[in-house]
C-alpha positions as YAML, in Angstrom:
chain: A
units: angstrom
residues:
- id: 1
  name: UNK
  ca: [232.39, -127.58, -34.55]
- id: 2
  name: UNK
  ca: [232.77, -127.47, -38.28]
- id: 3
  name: UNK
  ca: [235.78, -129.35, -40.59]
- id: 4
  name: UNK
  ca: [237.73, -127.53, -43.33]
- id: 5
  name: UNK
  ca: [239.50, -129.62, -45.95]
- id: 6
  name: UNK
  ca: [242.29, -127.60, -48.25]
- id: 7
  name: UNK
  ca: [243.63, -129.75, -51.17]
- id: 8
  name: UNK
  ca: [247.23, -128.57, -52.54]
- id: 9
  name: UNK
  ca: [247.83, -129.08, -55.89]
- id: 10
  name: UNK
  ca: [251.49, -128.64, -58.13]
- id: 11
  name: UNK
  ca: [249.82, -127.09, -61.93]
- id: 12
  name: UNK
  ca: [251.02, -128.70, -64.70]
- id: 13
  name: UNK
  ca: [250.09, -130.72, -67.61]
- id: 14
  name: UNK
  ca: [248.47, -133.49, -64.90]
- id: 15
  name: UNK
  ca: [248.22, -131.48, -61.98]
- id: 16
  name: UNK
  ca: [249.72, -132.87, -59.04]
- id: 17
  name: UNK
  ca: [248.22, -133.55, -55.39]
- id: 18
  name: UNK
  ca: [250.98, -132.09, -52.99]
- id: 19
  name: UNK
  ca: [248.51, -132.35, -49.58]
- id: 20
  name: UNK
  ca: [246.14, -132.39, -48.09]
- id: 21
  name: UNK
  ca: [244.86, -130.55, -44.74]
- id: 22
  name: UNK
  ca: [242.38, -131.15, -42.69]
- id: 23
  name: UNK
  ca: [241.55, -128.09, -39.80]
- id: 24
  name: UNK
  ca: [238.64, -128.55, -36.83]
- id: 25
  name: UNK
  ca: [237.14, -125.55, -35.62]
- id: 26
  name: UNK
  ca: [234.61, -124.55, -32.89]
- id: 27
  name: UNK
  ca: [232.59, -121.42, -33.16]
- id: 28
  name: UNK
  ca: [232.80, -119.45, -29.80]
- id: 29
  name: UNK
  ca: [231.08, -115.90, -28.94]
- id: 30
  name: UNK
  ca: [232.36, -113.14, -26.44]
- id: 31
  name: UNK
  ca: [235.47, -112.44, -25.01]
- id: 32
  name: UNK
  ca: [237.36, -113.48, -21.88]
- id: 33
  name: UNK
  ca: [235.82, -115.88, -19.29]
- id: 34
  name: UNK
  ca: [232.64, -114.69, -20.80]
- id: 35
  name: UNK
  ca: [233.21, -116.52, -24.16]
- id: 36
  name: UNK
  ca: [231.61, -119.51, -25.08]
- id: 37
  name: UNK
  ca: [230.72, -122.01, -28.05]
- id: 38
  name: UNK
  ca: [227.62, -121.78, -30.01]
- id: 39
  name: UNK
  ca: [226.48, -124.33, -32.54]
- id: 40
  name: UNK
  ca: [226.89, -124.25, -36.30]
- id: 41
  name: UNK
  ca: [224.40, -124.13, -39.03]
- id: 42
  name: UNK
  ca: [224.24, -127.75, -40.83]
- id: 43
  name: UNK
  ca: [225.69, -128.18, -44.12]
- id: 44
  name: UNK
  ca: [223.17, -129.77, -46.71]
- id: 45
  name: UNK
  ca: [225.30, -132.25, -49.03]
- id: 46
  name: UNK
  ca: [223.77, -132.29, -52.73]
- id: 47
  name: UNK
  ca: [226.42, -134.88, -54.30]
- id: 48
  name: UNK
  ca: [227.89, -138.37, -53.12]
- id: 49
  name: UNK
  ca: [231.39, -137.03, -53.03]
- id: 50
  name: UNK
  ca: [230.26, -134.34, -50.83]
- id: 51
  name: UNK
  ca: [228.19, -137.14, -48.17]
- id: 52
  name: UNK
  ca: [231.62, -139.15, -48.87]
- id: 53
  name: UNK
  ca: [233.74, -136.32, -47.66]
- id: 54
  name: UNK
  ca: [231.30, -136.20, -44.61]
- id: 55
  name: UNK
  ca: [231.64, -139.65, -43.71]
- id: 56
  name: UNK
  ca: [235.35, -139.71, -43.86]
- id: 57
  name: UNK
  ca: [235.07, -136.85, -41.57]
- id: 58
  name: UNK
  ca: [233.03, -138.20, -39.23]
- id: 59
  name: UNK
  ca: [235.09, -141.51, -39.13]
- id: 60
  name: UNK
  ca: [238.38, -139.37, -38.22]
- id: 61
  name: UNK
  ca: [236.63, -137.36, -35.38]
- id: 62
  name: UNK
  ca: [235.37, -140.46, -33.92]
- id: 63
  name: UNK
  ca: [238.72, -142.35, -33.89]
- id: 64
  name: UNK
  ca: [240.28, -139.32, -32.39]
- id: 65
  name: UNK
  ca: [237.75, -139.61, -29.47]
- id: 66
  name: UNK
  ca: [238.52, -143.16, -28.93]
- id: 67
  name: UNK
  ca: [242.10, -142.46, -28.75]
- id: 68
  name: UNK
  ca: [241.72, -139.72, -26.33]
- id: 69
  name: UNK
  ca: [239.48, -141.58, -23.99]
- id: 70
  name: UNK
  ca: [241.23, -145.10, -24.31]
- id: 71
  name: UNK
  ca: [244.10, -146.22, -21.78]
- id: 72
  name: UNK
  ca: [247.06, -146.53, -23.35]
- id: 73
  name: UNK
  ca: [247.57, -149.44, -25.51]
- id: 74
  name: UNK
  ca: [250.09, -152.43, -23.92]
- id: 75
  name: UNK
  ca: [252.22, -152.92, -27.02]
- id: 76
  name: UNK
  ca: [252.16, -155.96, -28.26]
- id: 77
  name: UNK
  ca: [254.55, -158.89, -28.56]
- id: 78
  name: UNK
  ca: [256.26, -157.34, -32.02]
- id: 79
  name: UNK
  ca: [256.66, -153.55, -30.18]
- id: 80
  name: UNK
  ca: [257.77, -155.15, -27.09]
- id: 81
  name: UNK
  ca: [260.54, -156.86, -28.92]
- id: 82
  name: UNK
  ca: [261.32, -153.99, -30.74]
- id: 83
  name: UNK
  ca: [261.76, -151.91, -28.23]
- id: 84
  name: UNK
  ca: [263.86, -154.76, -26.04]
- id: 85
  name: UNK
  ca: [266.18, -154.24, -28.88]
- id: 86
  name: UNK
  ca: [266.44, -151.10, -28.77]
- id: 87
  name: UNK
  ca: [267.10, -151.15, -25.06]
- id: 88
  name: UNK
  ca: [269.67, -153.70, -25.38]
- id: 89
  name: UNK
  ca: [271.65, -152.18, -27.85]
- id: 90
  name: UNK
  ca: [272.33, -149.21, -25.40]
- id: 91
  name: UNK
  ca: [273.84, -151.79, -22.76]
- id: 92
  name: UNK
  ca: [276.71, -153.42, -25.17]
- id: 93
  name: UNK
  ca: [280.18, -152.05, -24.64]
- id: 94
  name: UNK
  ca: [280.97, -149.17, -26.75]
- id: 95
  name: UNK
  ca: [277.41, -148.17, -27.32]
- id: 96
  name: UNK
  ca: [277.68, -144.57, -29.17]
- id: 97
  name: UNK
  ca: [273.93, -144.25, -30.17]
- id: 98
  name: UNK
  ca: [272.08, -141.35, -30.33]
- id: 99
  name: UNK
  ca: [269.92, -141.18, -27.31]
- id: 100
  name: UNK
  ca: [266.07, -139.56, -27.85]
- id: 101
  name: UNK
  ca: [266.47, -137.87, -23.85]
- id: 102
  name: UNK
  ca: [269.81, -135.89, -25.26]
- id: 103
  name: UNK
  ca: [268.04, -135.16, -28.60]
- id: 104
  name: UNK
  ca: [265.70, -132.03, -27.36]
- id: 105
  name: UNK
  ca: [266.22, -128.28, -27.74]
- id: 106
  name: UNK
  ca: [264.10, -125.49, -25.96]
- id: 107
  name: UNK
  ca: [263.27, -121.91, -26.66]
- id: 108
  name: UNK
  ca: [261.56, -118.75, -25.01]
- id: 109
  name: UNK
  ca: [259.59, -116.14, -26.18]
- id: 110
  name: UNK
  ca: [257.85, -113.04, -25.21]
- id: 111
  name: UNK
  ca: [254.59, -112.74, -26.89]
- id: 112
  name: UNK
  ca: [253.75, -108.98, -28.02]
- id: 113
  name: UNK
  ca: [250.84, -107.18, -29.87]
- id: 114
  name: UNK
  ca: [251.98, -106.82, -32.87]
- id: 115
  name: UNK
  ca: [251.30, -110.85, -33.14]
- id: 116
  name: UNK
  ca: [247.41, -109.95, -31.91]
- id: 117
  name: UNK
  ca: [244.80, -111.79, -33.63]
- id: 118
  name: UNK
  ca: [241.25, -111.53, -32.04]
- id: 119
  name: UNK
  ca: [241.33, -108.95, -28.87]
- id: 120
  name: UNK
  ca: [244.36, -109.64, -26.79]
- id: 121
  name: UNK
  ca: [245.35, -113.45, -28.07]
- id: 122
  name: UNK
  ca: [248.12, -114.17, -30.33]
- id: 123
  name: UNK
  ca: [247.74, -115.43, -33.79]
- id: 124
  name: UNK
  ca: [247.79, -119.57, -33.86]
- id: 125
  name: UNK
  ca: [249.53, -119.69, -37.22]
- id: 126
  name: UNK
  ca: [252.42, -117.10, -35.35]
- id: 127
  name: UNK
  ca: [252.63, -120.36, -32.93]
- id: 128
  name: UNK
  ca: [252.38, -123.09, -35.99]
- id: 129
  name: UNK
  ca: [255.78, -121.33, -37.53]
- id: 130
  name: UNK
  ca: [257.61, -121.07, -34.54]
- id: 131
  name: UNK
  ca: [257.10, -124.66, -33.83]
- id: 132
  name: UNK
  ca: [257.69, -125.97, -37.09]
- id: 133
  name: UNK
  ca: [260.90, -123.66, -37.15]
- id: 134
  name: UNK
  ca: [262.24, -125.25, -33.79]
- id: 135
  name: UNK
  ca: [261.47, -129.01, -35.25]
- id: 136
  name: UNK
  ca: [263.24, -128.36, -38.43]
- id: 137
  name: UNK
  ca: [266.50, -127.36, -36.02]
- id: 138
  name: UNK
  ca: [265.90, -130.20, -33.97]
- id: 139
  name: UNK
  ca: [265.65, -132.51, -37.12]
- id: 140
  name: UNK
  ca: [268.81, -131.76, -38.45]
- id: 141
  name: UNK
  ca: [270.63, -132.73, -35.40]
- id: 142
  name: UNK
  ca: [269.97, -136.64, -37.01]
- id: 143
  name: UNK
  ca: [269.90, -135.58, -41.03]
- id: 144
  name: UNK
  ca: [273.23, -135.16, -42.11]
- id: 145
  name: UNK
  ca: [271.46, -134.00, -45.59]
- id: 146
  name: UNK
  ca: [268.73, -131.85, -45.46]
- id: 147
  name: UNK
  ca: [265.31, -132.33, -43.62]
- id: 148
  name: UNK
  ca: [262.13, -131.75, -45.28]
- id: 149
  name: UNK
  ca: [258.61, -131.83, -43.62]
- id: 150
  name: UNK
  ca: [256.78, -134.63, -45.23]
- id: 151
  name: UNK
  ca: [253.79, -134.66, -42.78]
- id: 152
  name: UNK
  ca: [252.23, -132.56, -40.09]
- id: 153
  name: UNK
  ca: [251.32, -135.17, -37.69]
- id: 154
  name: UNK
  ca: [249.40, -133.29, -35.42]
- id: 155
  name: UNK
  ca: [248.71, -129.47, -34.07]
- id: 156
  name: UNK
  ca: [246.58, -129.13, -31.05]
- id: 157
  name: UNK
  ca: [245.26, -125.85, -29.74]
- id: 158
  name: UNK
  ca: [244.62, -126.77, -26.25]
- id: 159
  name: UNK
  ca: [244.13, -123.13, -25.02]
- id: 160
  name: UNK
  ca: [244.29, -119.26, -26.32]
- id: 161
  name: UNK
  ca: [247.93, -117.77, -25.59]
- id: 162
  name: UNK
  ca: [247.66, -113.71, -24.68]
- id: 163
  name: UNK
  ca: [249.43, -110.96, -25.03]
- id: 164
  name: UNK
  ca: [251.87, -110.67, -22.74]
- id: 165
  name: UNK
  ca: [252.62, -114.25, -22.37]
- id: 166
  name: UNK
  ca: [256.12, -116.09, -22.19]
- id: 167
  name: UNK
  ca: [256.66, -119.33, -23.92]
- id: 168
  name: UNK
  ca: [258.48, -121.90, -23.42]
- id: 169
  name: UNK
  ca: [258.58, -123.76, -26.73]
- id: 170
  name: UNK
  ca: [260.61, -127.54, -26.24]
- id: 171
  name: UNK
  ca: [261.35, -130.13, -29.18]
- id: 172
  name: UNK
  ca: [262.40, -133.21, -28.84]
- id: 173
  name: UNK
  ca: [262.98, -136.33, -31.27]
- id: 174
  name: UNK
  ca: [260.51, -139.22, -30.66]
- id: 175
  name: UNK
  ca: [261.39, -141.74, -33.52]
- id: 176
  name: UNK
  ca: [263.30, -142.36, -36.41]
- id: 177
  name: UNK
  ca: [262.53, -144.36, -39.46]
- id: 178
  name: UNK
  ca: [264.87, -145.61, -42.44]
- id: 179
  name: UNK
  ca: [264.80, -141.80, -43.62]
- id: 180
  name: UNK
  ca: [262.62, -139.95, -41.81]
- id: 181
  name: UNK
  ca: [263.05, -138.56, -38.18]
- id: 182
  name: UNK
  ca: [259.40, -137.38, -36.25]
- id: 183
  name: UNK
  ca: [259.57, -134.55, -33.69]
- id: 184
  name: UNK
  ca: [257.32, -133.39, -30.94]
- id: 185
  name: UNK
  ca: [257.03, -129.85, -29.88]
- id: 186
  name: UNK
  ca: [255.15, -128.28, -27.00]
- id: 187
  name: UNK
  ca: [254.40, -124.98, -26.58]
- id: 188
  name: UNK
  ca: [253.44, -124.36, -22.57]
- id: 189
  name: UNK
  ca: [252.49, -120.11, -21.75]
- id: 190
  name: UNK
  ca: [253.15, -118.36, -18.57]
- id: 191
  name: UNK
  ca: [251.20, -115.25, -18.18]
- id: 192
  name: UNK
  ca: [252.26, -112.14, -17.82]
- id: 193
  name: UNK
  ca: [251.36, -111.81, -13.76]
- id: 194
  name: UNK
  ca: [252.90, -115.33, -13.78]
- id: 195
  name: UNK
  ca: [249.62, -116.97, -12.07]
- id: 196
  name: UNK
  ca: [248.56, -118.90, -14.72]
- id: 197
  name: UNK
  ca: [250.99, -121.95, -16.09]
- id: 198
  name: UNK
  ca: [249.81, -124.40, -18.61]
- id: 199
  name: UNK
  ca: [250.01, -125.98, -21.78]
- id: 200
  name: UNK
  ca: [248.55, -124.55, -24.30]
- id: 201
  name: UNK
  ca: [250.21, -126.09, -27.86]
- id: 202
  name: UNK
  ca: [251.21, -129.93, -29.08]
- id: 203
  name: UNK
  ca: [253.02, -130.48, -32.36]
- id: 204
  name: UNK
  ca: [254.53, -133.53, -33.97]
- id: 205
  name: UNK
  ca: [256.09, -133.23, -37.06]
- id: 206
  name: UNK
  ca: [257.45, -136.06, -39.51]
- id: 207
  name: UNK
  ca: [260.94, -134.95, -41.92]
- id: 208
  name: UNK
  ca: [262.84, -136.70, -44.17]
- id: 209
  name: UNK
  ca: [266.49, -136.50, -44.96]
- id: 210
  name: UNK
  ca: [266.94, -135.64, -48.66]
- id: 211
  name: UNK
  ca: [269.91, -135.08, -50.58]
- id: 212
  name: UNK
  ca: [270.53, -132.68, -53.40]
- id: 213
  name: UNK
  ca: [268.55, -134.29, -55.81]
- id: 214
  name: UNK
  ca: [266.05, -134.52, -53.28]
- id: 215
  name: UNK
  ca: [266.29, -138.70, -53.18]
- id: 216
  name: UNK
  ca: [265.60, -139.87, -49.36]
- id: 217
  name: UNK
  ca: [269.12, -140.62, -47.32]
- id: 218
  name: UNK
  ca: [269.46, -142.79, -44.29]
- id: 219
  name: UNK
  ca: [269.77, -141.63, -40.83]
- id: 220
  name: UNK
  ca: [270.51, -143.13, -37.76]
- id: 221
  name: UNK
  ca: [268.10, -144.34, -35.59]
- id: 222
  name: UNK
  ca: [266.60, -142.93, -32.03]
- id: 223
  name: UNK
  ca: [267.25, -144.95, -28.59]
- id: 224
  name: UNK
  ca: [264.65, -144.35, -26.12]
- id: 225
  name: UNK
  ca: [265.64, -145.01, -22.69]
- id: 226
  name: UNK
  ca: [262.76, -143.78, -20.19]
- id: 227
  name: UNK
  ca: [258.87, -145.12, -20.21]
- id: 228
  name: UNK
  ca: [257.84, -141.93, -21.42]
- id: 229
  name: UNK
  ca: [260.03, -141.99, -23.81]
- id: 230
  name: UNK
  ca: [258.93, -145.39, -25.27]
- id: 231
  name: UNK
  ca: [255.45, -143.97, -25.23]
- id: 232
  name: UNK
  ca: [256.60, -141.41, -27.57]
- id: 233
  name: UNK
  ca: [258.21, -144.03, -30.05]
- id: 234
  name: UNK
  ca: [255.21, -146.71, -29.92]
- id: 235
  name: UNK
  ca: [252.88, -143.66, -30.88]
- id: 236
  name: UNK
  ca: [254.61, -142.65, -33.71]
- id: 237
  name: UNK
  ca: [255.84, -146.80, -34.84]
- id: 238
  name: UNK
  ca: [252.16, -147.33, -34.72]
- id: 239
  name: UNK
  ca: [251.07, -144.10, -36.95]
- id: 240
  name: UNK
  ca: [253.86, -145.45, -39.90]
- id: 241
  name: UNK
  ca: [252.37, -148.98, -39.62]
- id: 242
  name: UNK
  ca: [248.85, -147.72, -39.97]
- id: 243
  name: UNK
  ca: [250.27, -145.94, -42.71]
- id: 244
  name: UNK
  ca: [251.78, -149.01, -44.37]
- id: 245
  name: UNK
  ca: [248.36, -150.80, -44.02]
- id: 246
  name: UNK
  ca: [246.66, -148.03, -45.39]
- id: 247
  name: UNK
  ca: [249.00, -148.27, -48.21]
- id: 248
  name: UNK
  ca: [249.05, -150.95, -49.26]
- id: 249
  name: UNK
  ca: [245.03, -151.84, -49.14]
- id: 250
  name: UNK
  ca: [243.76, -152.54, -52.79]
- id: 251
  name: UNK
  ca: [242.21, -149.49, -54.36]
- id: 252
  name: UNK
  ca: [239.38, -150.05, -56.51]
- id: 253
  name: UNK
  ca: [239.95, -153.80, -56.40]
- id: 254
  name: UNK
  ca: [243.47, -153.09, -57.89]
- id: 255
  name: UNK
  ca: [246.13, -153.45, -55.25]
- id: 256
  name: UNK
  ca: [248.15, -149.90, -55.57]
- id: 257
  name: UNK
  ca: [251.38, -150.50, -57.23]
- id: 258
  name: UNK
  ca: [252.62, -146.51, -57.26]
- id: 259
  name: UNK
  ca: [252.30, -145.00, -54.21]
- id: 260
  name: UNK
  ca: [250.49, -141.78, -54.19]
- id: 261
  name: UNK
  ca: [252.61, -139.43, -53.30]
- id: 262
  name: UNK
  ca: [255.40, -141.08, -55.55]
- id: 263
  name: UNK
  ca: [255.28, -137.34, -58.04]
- id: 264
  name: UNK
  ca: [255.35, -135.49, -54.64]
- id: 265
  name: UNK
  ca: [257.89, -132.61, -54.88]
- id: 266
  name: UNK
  ca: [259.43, -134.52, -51.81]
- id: 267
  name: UNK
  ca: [259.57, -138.43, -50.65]
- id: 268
  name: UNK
  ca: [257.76, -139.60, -47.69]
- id: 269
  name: UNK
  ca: [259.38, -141.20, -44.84]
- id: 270
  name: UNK
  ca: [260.16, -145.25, -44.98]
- id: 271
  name: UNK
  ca: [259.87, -146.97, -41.69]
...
């Protein structure tokens, strides 16, 4: 497998960093059930900010790993009192909350070859847009102003999607900060003979409500009801309070008093 970083930058007079991406790929040879991975030619890394960039890289593919192999995490006694709150609230008399089980939207679509990439599979960045399109839709049913993407959570490619296909794309809220509202989208394909069923895409995408100026408005926050559901919300509470730590850790000794994306274009979400 190989990482590609892309840095965005706004020109100007101090250019300003917008994003940054990070994309894992695999190498793979052959077609069909033929195909398979073959391994990549090492990178040599002349500079320290080059071995730097490797280490970092390293760091995040191992932490993935452990995610993906761990149980789930028991939340602990702050999450479970959040979400006891939460749970109450929804049992008081005249409760009119916005529940996250009534908050999802769905969408089919017929996959054809004009949308071909490599021999008879569909482009992923066709699939990228038509998730992000159906989690911007699904955002605004809790931003009364105007949701902007702030962060791209996570895209997994779990399989190829083929010509032919149907998909069933489904979006559905998973937790609300201050300002910001996250939503999950998965992409599942049914093939064209209709033998094969699975899912093949997993989005989660983080918005925040903005107003004309572009200043971040509240919104109002997310009940989950079911234990899935709660999954959803711990995974994404957890993510903004990593985020928060990560924040607010000194940076070269100095504790950072501007946060970085404060020149952003658009705010960032506040838990």
């Amino acid at each position: 497998s190989m990482e590609v970083g892309i840095r965005v930058e706004q020109p100007g007079v101090a250019p300003t960093h917008v994003a940054s991406c990070y994309f894992t790929m695999v190498a793979r040879v052959g077609e069909g059930d033929d195909a398979r991975s073959v391994p990549v030619d090492p990178l040599e890394y002349g500079e320290e900010i080059e071995a730097r960039r490797r280490d970092k890289a390293i760091r995040r593919q191992e932490a993935y790993r452990r995610r993906q192999s761990s149980p789930p995490k028991a939340p602990t006694r702050e999450e479970f009192e959040l979400l006891t709150r939460l749970h109450a609230a929804q049992e008081q008399p005249g409760f009119s909350g916005r529940l996250a089980g009534r908050l999802t939207s769905m969408s089919w679509e017929r996959m054809y070859p004009e949308l071909e990439n490599v021999p008879s599979k569909v482009f992923g960045g066709y699939l990228v847009r038509r998730a992000y399109e159906l989690a911007t839709i699904q955002a605004e049913e809790l931003a009364p102003n105007r949701p902007v993407i702030v962060r791209v959570n996570r895209i997994n490619f779990l399989q190829p999607v083929r010509i032919g296909d149907k998909l069933k794309l489904a979006s559905r809220v998973v937790y609300t900060g201050r300002t910001s509202v996250t939503v999950e989208v998965t992409i599942e394909r049914i093939s064209w003979d209709r033998v094969t069923r699975a899912l093949c895409n997993t989005c989660v995408f983080t918005f925040v409500n903005v107003d004309e100026r572009m200043r971040a408005q509240p919104v109002a926050p997310v009940y989950p009801t079911t234990y899935a559901e709660d999954a959803r919300y711990l995974e994404v509470y957890r993510w903004h309070q990593r985020l928060k730590t990560r924040r607010a850790a000194p940076a070269g000794g100095k504790a950072r008093r501007e946060r970085p994306y404060a020149q952003w274009p658009t705010p960032m979400p506040e838990p």
